[in-house]
C-alpha positions as CSV (number, residue, x, y, z in Angstrom):
1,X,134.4,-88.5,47.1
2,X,132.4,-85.8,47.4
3,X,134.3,-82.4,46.9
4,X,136.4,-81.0,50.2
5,X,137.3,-78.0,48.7
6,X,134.0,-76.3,50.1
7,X,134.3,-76.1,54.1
8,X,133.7,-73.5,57.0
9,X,136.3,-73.8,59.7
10,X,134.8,-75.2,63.2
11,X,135.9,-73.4,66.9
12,X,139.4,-74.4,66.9
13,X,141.1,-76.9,69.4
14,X,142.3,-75.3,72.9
15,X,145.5,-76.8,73.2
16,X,147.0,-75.5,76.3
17,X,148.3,-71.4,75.9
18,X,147.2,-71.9,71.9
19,X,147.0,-68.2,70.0
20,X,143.8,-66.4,69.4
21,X,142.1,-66.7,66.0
22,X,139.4,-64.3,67.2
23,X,140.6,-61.6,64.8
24,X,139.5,-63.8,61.2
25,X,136.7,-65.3,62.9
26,X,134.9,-62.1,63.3
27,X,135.5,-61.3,59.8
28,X,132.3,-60.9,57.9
29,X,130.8,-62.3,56.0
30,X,129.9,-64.1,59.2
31,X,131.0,-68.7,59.0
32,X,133.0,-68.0,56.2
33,X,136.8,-67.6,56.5
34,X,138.3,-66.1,53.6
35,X,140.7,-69.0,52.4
36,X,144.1,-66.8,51.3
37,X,143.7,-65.5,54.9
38,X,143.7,-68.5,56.8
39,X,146.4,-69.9,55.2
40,X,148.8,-67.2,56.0
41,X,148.0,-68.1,59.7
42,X,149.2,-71.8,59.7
43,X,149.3,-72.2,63.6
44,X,145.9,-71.6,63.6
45,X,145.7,-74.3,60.7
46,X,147.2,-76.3,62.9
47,X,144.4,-76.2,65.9
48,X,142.3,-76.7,63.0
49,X,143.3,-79.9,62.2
50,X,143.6,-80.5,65.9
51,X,140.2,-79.6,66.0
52,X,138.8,-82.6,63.9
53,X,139.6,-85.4,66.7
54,X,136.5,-84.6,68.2
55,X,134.6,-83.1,65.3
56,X,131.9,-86.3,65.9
57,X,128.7,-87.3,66.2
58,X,126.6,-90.1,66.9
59,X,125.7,-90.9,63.4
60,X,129.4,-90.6,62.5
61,X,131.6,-91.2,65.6
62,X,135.0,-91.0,65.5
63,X,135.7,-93.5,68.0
64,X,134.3,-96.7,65.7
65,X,132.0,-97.7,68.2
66,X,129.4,-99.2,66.3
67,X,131.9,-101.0,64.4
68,X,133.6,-102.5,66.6
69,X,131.6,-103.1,69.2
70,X,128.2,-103.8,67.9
71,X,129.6,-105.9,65.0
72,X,131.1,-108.1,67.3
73,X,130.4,-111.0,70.1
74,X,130.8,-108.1,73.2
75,X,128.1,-106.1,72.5
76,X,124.1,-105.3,71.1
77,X,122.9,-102.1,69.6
78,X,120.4,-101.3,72.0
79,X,117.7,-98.1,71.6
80,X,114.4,-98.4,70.9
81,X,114.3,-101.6,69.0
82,X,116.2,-102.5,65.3
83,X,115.2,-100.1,63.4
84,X,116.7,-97.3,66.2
85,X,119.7,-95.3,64.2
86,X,121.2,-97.6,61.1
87,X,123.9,-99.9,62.8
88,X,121.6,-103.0,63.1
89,X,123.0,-104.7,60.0
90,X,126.0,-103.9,61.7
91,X,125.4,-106.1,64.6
92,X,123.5,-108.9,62.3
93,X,126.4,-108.8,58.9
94,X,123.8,-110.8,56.6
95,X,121.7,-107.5,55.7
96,X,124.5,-105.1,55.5
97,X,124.8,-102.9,52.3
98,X,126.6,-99.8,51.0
99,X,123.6,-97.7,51.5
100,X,123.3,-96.8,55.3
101,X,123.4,-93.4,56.0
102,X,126.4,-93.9,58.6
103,X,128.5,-95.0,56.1
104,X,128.4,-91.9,53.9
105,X,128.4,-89.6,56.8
106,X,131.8,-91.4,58.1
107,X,133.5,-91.4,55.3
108,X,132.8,-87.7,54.4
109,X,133.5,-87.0,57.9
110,X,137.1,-88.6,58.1
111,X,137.8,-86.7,54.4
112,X,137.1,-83.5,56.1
113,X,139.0,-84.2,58.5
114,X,141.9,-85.3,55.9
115,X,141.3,-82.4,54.1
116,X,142.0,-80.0,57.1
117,X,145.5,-81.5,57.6
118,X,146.2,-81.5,54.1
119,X,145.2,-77.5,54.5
120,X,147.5,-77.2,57.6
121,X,150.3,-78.9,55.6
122,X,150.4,-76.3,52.9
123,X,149.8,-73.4,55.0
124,X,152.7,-74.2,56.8
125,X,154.7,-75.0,53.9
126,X,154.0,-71.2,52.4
127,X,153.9,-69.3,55.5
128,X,155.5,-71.3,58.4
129,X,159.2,-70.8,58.3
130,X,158.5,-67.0,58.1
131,X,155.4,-67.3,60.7
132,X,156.6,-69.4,62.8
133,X,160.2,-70.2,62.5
134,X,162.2,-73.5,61.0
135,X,161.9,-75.2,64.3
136,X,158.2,-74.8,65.2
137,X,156.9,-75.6,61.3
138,X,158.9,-78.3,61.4
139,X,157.4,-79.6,64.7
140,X,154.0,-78.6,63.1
141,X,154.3,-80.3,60.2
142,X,155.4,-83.7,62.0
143,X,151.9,-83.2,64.6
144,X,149.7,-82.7,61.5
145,X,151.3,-85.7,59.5
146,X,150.7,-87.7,62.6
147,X,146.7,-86.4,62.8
148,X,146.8,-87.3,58.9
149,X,148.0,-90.9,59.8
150,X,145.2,-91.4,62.6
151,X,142.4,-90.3,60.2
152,X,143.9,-92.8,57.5
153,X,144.6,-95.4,59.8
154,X,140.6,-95.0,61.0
155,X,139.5,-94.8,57.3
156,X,141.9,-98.2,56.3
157,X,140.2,-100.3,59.2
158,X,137.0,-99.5,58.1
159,X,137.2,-99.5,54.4
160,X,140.3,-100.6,53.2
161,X,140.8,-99.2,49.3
162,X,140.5,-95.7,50.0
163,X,141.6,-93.3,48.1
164,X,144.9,-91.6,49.2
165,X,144.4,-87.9,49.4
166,X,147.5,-85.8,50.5
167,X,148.3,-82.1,50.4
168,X,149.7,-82.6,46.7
169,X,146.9,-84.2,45.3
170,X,144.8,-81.0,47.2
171,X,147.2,-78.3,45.7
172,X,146.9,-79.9,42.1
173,X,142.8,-79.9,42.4
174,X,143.0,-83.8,41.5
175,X,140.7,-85.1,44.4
176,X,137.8,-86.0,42.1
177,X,140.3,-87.6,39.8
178,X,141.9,-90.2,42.5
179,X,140.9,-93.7,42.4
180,X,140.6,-96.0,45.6
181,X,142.2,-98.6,43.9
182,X,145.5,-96.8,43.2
183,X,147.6,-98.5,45.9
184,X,146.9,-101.8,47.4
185,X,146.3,-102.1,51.3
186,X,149.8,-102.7,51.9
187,X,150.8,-99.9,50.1
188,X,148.3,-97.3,51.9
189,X,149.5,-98.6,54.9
190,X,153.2,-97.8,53.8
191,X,151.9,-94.0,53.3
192,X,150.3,-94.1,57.0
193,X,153.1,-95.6,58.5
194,X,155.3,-93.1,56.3
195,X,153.3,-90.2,58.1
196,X,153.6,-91.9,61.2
197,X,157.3,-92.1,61.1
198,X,157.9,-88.8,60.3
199,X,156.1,-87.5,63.8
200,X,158.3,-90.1,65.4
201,X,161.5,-88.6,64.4
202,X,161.0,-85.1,65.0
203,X,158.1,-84.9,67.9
204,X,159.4,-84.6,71.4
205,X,158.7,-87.9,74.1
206,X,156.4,-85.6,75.7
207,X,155.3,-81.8,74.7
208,X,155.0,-78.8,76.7
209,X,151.4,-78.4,75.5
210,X,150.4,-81.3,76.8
211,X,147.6,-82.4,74.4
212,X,149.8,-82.1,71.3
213,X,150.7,-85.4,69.5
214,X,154.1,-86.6,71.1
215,X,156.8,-89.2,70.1
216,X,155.0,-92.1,72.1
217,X,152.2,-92.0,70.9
218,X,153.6,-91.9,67.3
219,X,155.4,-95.2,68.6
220,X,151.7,-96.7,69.3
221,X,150.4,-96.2,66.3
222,X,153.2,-97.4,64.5
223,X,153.2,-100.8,66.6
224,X,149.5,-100.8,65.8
225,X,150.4,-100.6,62.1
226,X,152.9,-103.4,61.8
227,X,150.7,-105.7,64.0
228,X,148.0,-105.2,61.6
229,X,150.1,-105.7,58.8
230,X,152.2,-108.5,60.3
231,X,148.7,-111.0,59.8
232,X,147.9,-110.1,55.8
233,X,145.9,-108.2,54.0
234,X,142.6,-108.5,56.4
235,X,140.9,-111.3,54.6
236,X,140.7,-114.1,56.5
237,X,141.3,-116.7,53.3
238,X,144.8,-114.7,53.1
239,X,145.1,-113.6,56.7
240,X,145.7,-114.7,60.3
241,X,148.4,-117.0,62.5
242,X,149.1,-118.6,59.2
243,X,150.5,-115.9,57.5
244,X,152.8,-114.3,60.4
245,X,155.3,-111.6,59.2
246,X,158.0,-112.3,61.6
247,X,159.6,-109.0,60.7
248,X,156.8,-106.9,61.2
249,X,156.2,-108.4,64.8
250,X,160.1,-107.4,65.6
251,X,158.6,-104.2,64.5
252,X,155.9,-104.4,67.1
253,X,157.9,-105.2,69.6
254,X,160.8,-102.2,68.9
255,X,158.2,-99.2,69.0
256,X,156.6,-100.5,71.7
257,X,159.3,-100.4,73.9
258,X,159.4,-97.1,73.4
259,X,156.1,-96.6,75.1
260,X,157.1,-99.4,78.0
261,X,160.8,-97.1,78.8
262,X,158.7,-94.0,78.9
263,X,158.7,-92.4,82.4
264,X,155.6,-90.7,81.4
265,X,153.2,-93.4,81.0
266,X,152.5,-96.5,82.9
267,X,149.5,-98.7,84.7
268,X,147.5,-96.6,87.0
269,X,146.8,-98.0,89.9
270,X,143.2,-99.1,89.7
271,X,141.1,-100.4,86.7
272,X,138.8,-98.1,87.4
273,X,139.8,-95.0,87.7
274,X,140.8,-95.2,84.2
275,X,137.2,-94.4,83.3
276,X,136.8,-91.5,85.7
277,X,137.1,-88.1,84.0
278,X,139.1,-86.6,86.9
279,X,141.7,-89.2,85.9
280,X,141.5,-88.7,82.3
281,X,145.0,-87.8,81.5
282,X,146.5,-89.8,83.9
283,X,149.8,-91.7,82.9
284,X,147.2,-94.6,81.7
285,X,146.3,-92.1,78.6
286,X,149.4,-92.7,76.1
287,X,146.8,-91.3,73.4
288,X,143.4,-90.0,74.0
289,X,141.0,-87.7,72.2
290,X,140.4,-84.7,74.4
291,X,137.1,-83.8,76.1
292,X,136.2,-80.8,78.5
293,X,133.6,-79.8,80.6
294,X,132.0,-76.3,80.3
295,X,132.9,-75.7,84.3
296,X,136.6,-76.0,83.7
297,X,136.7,-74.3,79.9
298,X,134.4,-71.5,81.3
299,X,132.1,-72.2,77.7
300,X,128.6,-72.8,77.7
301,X,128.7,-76.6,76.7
302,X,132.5,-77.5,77.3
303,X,133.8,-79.6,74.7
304,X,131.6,-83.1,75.1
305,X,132.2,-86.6,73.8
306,X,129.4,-86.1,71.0
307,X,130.2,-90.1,69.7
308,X,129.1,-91.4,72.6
309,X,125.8,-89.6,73.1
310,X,123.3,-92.6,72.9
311,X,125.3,-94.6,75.3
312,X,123.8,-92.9,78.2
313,X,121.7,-95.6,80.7
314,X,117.7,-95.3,80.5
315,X,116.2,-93.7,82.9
316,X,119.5,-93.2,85.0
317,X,120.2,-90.0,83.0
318,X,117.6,-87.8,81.4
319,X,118.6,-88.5,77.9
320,X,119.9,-91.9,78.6
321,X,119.8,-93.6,75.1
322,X,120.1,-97.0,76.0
323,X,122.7,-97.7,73.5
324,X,126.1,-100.0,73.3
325,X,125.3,-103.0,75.4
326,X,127.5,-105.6,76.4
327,X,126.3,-109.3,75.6
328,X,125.4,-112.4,77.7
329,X,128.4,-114.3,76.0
330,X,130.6,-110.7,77.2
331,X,129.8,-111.4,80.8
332,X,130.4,-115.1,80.7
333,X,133.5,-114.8,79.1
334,X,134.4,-113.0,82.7
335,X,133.9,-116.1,84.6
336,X,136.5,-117.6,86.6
337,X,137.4,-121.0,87.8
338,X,140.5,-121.1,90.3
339,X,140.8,-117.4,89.0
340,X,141.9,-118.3,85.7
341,X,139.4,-118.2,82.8
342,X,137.4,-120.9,81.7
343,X,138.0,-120.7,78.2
344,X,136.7,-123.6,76.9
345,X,133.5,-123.8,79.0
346,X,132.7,-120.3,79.7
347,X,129.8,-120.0,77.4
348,X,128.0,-123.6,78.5
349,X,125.3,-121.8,81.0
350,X,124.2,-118.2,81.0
351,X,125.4,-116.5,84.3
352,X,125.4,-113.3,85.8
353,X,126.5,-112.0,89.4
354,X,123.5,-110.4,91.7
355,X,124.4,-108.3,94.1
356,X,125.1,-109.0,97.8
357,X,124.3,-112.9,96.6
358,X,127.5,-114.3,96.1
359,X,127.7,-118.0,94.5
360,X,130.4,-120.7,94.1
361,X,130.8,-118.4,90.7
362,X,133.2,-116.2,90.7
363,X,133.8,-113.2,88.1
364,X,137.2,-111.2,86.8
365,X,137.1,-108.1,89.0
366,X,137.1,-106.1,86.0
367,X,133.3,-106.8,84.7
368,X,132.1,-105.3,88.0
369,X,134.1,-102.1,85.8
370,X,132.8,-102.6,82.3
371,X,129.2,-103.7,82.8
372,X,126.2,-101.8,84.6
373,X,124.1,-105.0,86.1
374,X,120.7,-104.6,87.8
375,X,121.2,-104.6,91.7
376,X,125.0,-103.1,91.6
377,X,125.5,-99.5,91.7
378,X,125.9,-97.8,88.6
379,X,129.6,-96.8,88.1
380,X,130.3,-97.6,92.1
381,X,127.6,-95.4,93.4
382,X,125.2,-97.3,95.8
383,X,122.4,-94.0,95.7
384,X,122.5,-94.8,91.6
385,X,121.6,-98.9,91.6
386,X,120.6,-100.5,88.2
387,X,117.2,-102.0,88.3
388,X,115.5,-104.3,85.3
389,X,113.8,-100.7,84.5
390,X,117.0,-99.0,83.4
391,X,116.4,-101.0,80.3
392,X,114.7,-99.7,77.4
393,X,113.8,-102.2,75.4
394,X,115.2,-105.3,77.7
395,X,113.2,-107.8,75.5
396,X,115.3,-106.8,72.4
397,X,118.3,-106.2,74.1
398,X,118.2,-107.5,77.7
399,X,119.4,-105.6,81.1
400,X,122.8,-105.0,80.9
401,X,124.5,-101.2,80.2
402,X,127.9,-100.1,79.5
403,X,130.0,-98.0,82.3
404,X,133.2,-97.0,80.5
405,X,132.4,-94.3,78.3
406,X,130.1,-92.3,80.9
407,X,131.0,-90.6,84.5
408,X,129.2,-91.2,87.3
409,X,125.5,-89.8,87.6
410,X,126.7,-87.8,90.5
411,X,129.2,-85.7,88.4
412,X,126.6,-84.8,85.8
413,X,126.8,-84.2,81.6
414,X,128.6,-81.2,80.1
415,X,125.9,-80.8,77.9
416,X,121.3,-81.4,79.0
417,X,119.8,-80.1,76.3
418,X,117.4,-82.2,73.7
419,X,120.5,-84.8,73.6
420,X,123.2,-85.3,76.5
421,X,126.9,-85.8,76.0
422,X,129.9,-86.5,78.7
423,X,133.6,-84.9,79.0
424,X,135.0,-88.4,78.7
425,X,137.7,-88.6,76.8
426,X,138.2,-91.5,73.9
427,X,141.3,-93.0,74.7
428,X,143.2,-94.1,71.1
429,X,145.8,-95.9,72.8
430,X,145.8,-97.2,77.2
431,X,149.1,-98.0,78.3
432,X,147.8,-101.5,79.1
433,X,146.8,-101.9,75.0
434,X,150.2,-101.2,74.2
435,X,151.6,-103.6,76.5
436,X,148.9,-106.3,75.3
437,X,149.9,-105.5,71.4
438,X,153.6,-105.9,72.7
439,X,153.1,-109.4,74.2
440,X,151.2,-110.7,71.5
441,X,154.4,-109.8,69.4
442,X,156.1,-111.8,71.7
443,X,154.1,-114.7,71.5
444,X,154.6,-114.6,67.8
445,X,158.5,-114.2,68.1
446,X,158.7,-117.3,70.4
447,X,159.4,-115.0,73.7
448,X,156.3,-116.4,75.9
449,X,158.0,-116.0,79.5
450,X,158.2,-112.2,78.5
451,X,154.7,-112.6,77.6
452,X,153.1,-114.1,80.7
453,X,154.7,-111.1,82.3
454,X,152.8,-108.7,80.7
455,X,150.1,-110.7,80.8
456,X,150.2,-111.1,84.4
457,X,151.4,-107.4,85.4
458,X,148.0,-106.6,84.0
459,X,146.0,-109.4,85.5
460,X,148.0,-108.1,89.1
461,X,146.4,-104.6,88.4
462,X,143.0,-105.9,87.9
463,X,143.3,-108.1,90.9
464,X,144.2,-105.3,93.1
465,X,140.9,-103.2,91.6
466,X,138.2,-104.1,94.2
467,X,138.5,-102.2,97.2
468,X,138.7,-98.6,96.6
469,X,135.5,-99.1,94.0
470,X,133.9,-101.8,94.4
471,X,134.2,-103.8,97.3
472,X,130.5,-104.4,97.4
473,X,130.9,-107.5,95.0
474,X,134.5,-108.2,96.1
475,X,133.1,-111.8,97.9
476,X,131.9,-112.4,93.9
477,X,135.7,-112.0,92.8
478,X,138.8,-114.0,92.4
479,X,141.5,-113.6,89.4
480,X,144.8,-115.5,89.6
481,X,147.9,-114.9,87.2
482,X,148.8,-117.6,84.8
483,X,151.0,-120.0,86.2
484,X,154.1,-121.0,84.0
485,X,152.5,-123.7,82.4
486,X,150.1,-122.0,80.3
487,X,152.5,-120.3,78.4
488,X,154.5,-123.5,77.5
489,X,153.0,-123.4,74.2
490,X,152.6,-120.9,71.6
491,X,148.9,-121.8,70.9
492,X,147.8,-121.5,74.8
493,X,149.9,-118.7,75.2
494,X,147.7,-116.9,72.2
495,X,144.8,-118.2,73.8
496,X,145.8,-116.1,77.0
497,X,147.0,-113.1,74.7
498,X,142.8,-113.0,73.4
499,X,141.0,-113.3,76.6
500,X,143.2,-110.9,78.6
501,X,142.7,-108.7,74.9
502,X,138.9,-109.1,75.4
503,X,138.3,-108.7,79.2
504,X,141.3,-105.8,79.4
505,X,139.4,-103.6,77.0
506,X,135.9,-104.8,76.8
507,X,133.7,-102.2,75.3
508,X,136.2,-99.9,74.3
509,X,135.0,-100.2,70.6
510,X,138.2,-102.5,69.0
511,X,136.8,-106.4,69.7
512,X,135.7,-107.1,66.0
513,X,139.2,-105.7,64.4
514,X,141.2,-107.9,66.8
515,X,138.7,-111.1,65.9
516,X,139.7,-109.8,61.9
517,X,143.3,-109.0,62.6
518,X,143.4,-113.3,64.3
519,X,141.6,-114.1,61.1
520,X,139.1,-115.5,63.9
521,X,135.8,-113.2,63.2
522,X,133.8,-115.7,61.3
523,X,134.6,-118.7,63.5
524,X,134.1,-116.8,66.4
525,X,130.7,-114.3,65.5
526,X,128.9,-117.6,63.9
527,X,129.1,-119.6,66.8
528,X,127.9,-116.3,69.0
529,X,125.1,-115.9,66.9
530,X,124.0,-119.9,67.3
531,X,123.9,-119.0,71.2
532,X,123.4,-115.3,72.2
533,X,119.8,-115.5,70.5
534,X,119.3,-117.8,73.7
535,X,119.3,-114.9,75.8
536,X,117.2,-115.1,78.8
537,X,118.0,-112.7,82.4
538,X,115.8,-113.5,85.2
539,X,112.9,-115.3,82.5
540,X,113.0,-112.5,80.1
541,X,114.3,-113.4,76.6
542,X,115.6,-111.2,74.6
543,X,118.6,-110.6,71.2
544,X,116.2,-113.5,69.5
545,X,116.4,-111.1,66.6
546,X,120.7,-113.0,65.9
547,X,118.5,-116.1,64.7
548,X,119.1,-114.1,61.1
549,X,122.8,-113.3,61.7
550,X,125.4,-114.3,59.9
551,X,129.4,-113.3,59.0
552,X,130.3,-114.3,55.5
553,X,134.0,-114.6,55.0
554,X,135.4,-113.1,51.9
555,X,133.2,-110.5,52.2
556,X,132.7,-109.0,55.6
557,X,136.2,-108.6,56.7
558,X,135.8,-105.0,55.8
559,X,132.9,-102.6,55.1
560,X,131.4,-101.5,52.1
561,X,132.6,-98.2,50.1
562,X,129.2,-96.1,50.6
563,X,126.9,-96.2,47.9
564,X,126.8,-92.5,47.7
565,X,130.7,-92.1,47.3
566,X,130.2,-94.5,44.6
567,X,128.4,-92.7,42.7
568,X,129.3,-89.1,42.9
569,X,132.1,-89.5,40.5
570,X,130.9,-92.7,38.4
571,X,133.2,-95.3,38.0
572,X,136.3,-93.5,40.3
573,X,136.0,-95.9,42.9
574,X,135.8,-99.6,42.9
575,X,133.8,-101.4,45.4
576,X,135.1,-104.2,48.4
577,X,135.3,-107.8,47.5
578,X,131.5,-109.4,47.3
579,X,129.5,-106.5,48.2
């Protein structure tokens, strides 16, 4: 790992009425804070660590999109062709190495970020009691064990042995002597979920300064944690259905009650004003990584979603990228028959809605949310229709774009400049996730009535999401709840569980580590591969490039450790299974 003792601070979080750290950042020399002094100032440690959630960048985003979207059946890269950015062996698997440049730069970047809570934590263990009193340091340390946690938790999905740096192993100077094999994956994820638990039993449910880390969302996380667990250890010889850890689901199913009994977080209304900025923090958002735009922080550029900056639609916006688009097998799997999925048939023909031509095929309200389509407005704005030339390269990567992660066109960017960025914030955890992880724990404990409700509640709030947005393609909807006897059986009621999973949170950069977590990604991404290279949209064909894709199990599961780690220290850390 390369050595994290060397860092200059970044502009520090606003969190609210956070103090000033204008009088050490003036200091000169000028970008470098003298490191004695900022540790006896361990609130502003604090909002430095804070400061990290969206410390990003396309190359290394925070939010995982690449690898989770890209590397799974949802989604293509897009750009300018293959070659556009690194992440095509990400989408392909067979050419993947340890030696893209993303890799490096995410790993460094998550280890920076490690290291600045690891620098918060011993601030506040010199100077906090007497800076801040018992009471706050102690609420301090619990919010930066929890921003620890979500780091790890990031790092662990991705890589799996990683080595386990905490604020003892900084004090005693030993993070060039720390091996990635030291624990196993369980046992990392015992630390995490240690870190995790200790924000749970001191944070507040919800905090006065709103963005700060709060008891509920340590409650997601820690739900996240044991469902991962609760499969194996991520290989799919070793992992999936097969391999349940009743115990762990329980576990699931405690800490996300939490969440469910909070009276600050619920379904919003309508699908899609989730993905409307003005509705950001709404009680939808049980975790999200803040964003702000330079009109309401009254800075020059506000504080933009700098992971997302290629997502942008071609020639829509002036720096519109062309990047994360959803697949042909994506939009199928939003077909509806009665207005219940057609999950065994859904992928037979390649389909796709037109605008203000409706057909005997009808579509889950919630593509008309997810997917930007030529002939429908982009993001429910009729003056901003898609046409076949918002595509870059549309016989590489076809005509659809991705709406989540941007506003509409009418609101603007927070930042024009030689790249363009959004104040949309990543959401970590949606109240409807929580409630999906909760009834898949269900499922697995043998309470499927509990299940369908859930299931259904959500399916309810997607059916009541065409009017107020889009009603233009409301004569191409129809969704129905599941009736009892779907969930009669545990493996149609998992069946349910994936595709409300898949359709509920389509582009929102987690599809491959659920297909990992089922020990389903190799089943399921070979048998995309044999059909999405078939691509054709109104005669142009296009993703032929997935004829050399393939997922190898016992290999894939998990990314490599980069090539560069690897080598600063020699022989420190040990390399993934078959890379």
């Amino acid at each position: 790992m390369k050595n994290l003792s060397k860092y200059i601070f970044a502009a520090m979080l606003t969190l609210g009425t956070v103090t000033s750290c204008s009088d050490f950042l003036d200091d000169s020399p000028q970008g470098v804070v003298d490191q004695d002094k900022a540790f006896k100032l361990p609130n502003d440690m604090v909002n430095s660590a804070y400061a990290m959630l969206g410390d990003c960048w396309y190359s290394y985003p925070f939010n995982l999109w690449p690898y989770g979207d890209l590397s799974s059946d949802d989604c293509l890269k897009g750009g300018s062709g293959t070659t556009d950015t690194g992440y095509h062996p990400m989408e392909i698997w067979s050419t993947m190495t340890s030696t893209p440049g993303e890799f490096d730069e995410l790993w460094y970047r998550l280890y920076c970020a490690v290291s600045r809570c690891n620098r918060a934590l011993l601030s506040l263990e010199q100077y906090g009691d007497s800076k801040l009193g018992e009471e706050v340091t102690k609420q301090r340390v619990a919010e930066v064990k929890f921003l620890r946690a979500h780091f790890y938790f990031k790092f662990i999905t991705m890589f799996r042995q990683v080595p386990w740096i905490d604020e003892n192993v900084m004090k005693n100077n030993l993070q060039e002597k720390t091996r990635n094999d030291e624990f196993t994956y369980q046992e990392l994820f015992g630390k995490i979920i240690n870190d995790f638990k200790e924000a749970y039993d001191v944070l507040p449910e919800m905090q006065k300064e709103q963005n700060r880390v709060n008891r509920v969302a340590a409650a997601a996380y820690l739900a996240k944690c044991y469902l991962t667990l609760a499969y194996g250890d991520g290989y799919e010889a070793t992992n999936g259905y097969d391999h349940i850890n009743k115990e762990y689901m329980q576990k699931v199913i405690e800490y996300t009650n939490v969440v469910k009994n909070s009276p600050y977080f619920g379904y919003l209304e309508d699908y899609g004003d989730i993905f409307l900025p003005e509705h950001k923090n709404s009680k939808e958002s049980v975790f999200a990584v803040q964003t702000s735009d330079y009109k309401d922080d009254n800075t020059t550029f506000g504080r933009a979603n700098w992971s997302n900056v290629l997502n942008g639609v071609w020639g829509m916006w002036s720096c519109g990228w062309d990047f994360h688009k959803p697949s042909q097998d994506l939009v199928n799997a939003f077909k509806t028959k009665n207005g219940l999925p057609e999950f065994d048939d859904y992928n037979k023909h390649i389909d796709y809605p037109v605008n203000g031509q409706p057909t005997t095929q009808k579509w889950d309200p919630r593509l008309f949310h997810t997917v930007g389509m030529p002939t429908f407005p982009y993001k429910y704005e009729k003056e901003y229709t898609l046409t076949k030339a918002n595509s870059r390269t549309p016989n590489t990567y076809g005509y659809y774009c991705s709406m989540k992660e941007v506003p509409q066109r009418s609101k603007g960017e927070t930042y024009n400049g030689s790249w363009q960025a959004f104040a949309m914030n990543d959401y970590v955890f949606r109240f409807s996730d929580v409630m999906l992880m909760r009834a898949e724990a269900l499922i697995e404990t043998d309470k499927l009535a509990e299940a369908r409700t859930i299931i259904n509640d959500i399916r309810q709030r997607a059916k009541n999401s065409v009017d107020k947005h889009i009603a233009y393609a409301k004569d191409q909807c129809e969704i129905a709840l599941y009736p009892e006897s779907y969930f009669k059986d545990k493996e149609t009621a998992r069946k349910c569980l994936r595709w409300e999973r898949r359709l509920e949170l389509a582009m929102e950069n987690g599809r491959y580590f659920d297909l990992r977590r089922w020990g389903l990604a190799s089943k399921t991404l070979n048998a995309y591969f044999a059909t999405e290279k078939n691509d054709v949209y109104d005669g142009q064909t296009y993703a032929t490039y997935l004829k050399d894709a393939h997922y190898t199990a016992g290999k894939n599961e998990f990314y490599p450790i980069p090539y560069n780690q690897l080598y600063y220290v020699p022989g420190l850390y040990k390399q993934n299974k078959n890379y």
